[in-house]
One Martini backbone bead per residue (centre of mass of N, CA, C, O) as a GRO file, in nm:
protein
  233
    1UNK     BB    1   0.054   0.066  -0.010
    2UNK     BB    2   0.275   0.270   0.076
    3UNK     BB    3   0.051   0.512   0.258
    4UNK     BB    4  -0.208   0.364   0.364
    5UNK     BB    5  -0.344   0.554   0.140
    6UNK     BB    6  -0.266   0.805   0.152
    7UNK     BB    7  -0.227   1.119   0.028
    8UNK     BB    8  -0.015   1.380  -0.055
    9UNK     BB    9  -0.190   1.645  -0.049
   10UNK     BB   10  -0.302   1.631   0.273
   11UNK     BB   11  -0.029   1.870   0.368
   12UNK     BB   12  -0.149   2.077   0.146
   13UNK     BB   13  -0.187   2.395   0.118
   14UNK     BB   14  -0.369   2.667   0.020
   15UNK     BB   15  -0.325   2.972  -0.149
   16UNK     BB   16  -0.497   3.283  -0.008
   17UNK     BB   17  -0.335   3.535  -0.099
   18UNK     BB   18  -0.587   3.613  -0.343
   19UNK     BB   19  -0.791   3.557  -0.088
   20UNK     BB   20  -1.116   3.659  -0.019
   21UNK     BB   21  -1.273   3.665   0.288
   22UNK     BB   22  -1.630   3.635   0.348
   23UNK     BB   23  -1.837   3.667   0.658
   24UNK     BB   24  -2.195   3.533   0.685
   25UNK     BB   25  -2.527   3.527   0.783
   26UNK     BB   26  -2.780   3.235   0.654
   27UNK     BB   27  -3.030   3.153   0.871
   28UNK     BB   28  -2.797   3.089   1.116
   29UNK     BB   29  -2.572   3.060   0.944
   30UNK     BB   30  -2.246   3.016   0.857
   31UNK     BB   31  -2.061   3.204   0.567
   32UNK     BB   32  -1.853   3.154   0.331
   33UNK     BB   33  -1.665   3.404   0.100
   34UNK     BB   34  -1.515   3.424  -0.175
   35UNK     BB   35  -1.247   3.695  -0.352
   36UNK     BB   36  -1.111   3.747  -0.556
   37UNK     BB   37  -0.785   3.943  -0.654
   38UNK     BB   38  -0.696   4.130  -0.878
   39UNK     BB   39  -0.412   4.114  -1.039
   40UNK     BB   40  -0.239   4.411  -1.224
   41UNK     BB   41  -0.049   4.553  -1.397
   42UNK     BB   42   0.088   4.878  -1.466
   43UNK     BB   43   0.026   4.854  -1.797
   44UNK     BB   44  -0.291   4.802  -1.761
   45UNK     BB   45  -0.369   5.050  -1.620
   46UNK     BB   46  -0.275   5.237  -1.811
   47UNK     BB   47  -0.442   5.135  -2.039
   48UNK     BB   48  -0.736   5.202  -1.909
   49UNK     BB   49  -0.719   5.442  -1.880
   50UNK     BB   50  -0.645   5.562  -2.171
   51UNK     BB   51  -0.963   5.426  -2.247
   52UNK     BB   52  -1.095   5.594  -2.049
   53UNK     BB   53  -1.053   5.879  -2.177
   54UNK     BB   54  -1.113   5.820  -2.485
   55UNK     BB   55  -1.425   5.767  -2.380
   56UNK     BB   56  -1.479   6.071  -2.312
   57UNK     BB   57  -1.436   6.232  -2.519
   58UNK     BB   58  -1.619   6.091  -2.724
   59UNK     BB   59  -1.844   6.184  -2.580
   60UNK     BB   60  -1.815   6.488  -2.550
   61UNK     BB   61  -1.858   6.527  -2.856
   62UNK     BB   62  -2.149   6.366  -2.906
   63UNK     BB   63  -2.276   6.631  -2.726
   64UNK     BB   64  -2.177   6.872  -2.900
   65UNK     BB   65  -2.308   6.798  -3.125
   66UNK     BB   66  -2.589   6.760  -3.069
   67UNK     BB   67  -2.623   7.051  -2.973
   68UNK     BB   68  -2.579   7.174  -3.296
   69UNK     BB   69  -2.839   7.094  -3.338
   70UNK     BB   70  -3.078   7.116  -3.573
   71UNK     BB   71  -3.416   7.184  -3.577
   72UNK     BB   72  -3.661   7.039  -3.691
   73UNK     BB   73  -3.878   6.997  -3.914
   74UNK     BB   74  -4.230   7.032  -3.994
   75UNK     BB   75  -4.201   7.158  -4.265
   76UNK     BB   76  -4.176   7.056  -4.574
   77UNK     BB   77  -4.029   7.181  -4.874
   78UNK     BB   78  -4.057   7.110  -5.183
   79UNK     BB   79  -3.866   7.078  -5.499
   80UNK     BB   80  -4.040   7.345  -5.659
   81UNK     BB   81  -4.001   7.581  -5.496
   82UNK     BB   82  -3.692   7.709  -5.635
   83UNK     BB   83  -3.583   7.686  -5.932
   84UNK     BB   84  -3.325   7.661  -6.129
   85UNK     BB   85  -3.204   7.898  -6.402
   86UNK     BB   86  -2.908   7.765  -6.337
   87UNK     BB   87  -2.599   7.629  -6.339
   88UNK     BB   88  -2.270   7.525  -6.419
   89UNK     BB   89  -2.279   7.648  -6.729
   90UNK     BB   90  -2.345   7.915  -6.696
   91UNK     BB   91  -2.144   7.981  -6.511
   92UNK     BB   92  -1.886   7.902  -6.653
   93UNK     BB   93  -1.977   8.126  -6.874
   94UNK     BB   94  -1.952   8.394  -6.703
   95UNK     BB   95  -1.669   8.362  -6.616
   96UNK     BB   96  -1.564   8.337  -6.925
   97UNK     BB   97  -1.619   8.642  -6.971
   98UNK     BB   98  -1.499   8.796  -6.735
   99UNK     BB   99  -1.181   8.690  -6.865
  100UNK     BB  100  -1.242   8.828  -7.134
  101UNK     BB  101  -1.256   9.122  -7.010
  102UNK     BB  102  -0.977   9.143  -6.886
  103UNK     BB  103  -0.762   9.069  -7.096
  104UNK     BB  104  -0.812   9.310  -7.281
  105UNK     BB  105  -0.745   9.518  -7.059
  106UNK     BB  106  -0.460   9.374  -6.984
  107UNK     BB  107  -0.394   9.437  -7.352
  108UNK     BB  108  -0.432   9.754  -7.319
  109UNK     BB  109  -0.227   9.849  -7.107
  110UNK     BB  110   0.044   9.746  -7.224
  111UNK     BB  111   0.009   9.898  -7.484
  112UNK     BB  112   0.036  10.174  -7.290
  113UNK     BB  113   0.341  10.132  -7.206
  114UNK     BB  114   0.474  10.054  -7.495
  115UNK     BB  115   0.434  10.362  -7.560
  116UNK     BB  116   0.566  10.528  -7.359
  117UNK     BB  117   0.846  10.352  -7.379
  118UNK     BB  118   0.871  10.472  -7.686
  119UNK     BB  119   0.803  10.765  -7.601
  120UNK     BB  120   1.137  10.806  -7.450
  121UNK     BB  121   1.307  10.694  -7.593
  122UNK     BB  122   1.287  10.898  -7.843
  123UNK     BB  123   1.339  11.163  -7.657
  124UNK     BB  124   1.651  11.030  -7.609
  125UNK     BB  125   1.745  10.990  -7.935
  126UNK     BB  126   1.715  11.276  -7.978
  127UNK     BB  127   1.824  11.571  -8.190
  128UNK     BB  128   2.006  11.880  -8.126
  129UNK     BB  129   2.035  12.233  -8.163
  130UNK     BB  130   2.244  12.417  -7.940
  131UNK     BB  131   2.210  12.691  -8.085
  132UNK     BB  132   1.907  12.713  -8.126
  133UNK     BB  133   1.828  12.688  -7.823
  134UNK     BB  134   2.053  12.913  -7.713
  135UNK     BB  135   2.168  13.079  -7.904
  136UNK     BB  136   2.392  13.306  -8.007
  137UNK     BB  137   2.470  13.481  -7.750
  138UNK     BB  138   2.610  13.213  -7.606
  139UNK     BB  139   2.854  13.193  -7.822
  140UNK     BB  140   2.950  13.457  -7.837
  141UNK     BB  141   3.254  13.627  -7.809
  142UNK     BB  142   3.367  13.859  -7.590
  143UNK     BB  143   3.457  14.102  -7.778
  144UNK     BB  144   3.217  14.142  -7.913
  145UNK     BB  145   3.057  14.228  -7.664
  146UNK     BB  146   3.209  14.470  -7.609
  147UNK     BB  147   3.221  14.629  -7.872
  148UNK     BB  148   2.894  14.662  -7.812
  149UNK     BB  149   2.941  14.812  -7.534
  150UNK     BB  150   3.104  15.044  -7.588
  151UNK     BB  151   2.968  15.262  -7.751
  152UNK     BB  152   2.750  15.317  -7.502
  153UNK     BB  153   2.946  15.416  -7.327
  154UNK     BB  154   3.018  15.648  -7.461
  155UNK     BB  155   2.732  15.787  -7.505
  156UNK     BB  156   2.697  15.828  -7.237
  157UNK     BB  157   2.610  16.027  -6.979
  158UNK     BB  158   2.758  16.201  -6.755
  159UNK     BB  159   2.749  16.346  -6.472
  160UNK     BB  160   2.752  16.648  -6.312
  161UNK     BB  161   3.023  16.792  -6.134
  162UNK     BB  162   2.955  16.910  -5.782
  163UNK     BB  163   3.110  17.167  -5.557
  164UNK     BB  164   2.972  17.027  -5.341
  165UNK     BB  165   2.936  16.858  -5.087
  166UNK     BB  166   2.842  16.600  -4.933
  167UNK     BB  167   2.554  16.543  -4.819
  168UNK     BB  168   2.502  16.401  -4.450
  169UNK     BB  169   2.365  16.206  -4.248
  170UNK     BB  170   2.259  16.191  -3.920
  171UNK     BB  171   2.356  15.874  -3.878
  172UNK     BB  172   2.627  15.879  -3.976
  173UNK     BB  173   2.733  16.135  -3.795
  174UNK     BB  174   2.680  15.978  -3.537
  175UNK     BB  175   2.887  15.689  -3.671
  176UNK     BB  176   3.114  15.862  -3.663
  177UNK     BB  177   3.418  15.919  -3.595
  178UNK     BB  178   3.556  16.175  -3.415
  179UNK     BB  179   3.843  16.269  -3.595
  180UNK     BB  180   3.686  16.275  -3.847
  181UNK     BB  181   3.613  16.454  -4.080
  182UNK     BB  182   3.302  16.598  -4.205
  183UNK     BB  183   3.392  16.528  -4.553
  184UNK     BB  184   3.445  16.256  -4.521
  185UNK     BB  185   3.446  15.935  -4.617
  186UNK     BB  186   3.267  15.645  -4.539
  187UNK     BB  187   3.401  15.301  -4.482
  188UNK     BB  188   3.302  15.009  -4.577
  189UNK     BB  189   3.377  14.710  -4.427
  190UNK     BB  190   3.353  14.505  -4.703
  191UNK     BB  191   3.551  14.680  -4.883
  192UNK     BB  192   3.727  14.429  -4.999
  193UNK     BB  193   3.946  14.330  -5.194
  194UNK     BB  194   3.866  14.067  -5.271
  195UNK     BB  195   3.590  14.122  -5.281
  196UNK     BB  196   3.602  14.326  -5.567
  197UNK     BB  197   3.754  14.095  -5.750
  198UNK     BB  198   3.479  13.888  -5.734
  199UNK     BB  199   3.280  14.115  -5.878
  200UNK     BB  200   3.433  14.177  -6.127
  201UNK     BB  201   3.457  13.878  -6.264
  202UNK     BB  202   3.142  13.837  -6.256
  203UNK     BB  203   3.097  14.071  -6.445
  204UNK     BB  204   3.234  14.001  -6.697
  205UNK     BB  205   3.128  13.728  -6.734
  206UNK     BB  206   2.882  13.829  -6.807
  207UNK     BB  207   2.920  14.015  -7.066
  208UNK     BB  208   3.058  13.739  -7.201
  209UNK     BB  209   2.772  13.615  -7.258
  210UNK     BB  210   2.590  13.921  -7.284
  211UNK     BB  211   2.570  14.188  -7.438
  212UNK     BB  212   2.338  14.322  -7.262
  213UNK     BB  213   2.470  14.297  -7.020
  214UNK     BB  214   2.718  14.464  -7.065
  215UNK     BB  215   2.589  14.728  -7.129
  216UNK     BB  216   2.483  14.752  -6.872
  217UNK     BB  217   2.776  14.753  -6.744
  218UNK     BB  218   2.856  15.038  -6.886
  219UNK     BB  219   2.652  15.242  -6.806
  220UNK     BB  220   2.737  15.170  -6.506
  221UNK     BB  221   3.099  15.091  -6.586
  222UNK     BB  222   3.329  15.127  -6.773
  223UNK     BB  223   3.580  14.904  -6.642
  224UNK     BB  224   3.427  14.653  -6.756
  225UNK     BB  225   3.391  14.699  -7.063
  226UNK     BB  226   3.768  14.686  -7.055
  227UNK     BB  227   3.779  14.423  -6.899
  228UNK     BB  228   3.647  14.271  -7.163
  229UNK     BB  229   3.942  14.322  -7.381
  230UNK     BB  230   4.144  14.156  -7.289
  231UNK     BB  231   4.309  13.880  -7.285
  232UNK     BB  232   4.237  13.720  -7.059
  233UNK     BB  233   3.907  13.675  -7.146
   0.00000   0.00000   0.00000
């Protein structure tokens, strides 16, 4: 018989490490209620959440929609409620002159740079007589100028110079200083020989530029007539 008939098993507990047991009485009997607990790993608890967010999210945008809904309508009306009387070629045949309408305008408008950069070329391009346009007087020579201006200047007649002294106002007289004789000229402060020189200069310039000129700075100072005959000028 070897173990006298005993089975192995006899000496062996049950493990009851996840398993919770819960006492009630029924009836007067005491019963006794066995309640396994369920173990599981990080990962599966993790992933539980995640599907039960998503089934949150999920939720919440159906009750959005459902919220956006528009309210049913009571009384629909007929299919020839509103008749159409254009299409789809329709439309395209009026967009399609549309844009043959702006071509026309676009092929316009280029037409008028083409033609505005056309005569811009040509008046840089056109050549000019800076004679006529300038006249004969400004390429005159210096001398013809002088010799048209010298007669003018002899036939001008000069004022008679009078024996009386020049009578001075009274504010040169008060702002004369005090050593200075009374019938003496008083010195302008600006009339520096440098002033005079580039003043006279000037003038010849003019003088030499247009005949006008010349006779006019003749008649009031024979000295510029002559200073444009000379050789410098």
């Amino acid at each position: 018989m070897g173990y006298g008939g005993r089975k192995r098993r006899q000496h062996k507990k049950p493990d009851t490490s996840g398993i919770k047991t819960v006492f009630t009485k029924k009836r007067g009997k005491l019963v006794m209620t066995q309640e396994k607990e369920v173990i599981r790993t990080k990962k599966e608890l993790e992933d539980e959440l995640k599907s039960l967010k998503e089934a949150k999210k999920h939720a919440t945008k159906e009750k959005q929609i459902k919220k956006r809904q528009p309210a049913p309508i009571a009384e629909r009306k007929a299919l020839d409620h509103v008749p159409t009387t254009a299409g789809l070629r329709v439309d395209r045949k009026t967009r399609l002159e549309r844009w043959r309408a702006k071509r026309e305008l676009r092929a316009a408008k280029k037409e008028q740079r083409r033609l505005a950069k056309q005569r811009r070329e040509e008046l840089r391009a056109k050549e000019v007589d800076i004679k006529n346009f300038l006249g004969d007087e400004f390429f005159a020579p210096a001398g013809d100028a002088a010799d048209e201006a010298e007669p003018q200047a002899k036939t001008s007649p000069r004022p008679a110079a009078s024996s009386e002294p020049p009578r001075k106002s009274p504010k040169l007289a008060a702002a004369s200083p005090q050593g200075a004789p009374a019938g003496a000229p008083r010195k302008s402060p600006r009339a520096s020989p440098k002033v005079a020189a580039a003043t006279t200069s000037l003038k010849v310039a003019a003088a030499a530029t247009s005949p006008k000129v010349a006779a006019a700075m003749a008649t009031t100072s024979p000295k510029v007539a002559a200073a444009t005959t000379s050789p410098k000028v």
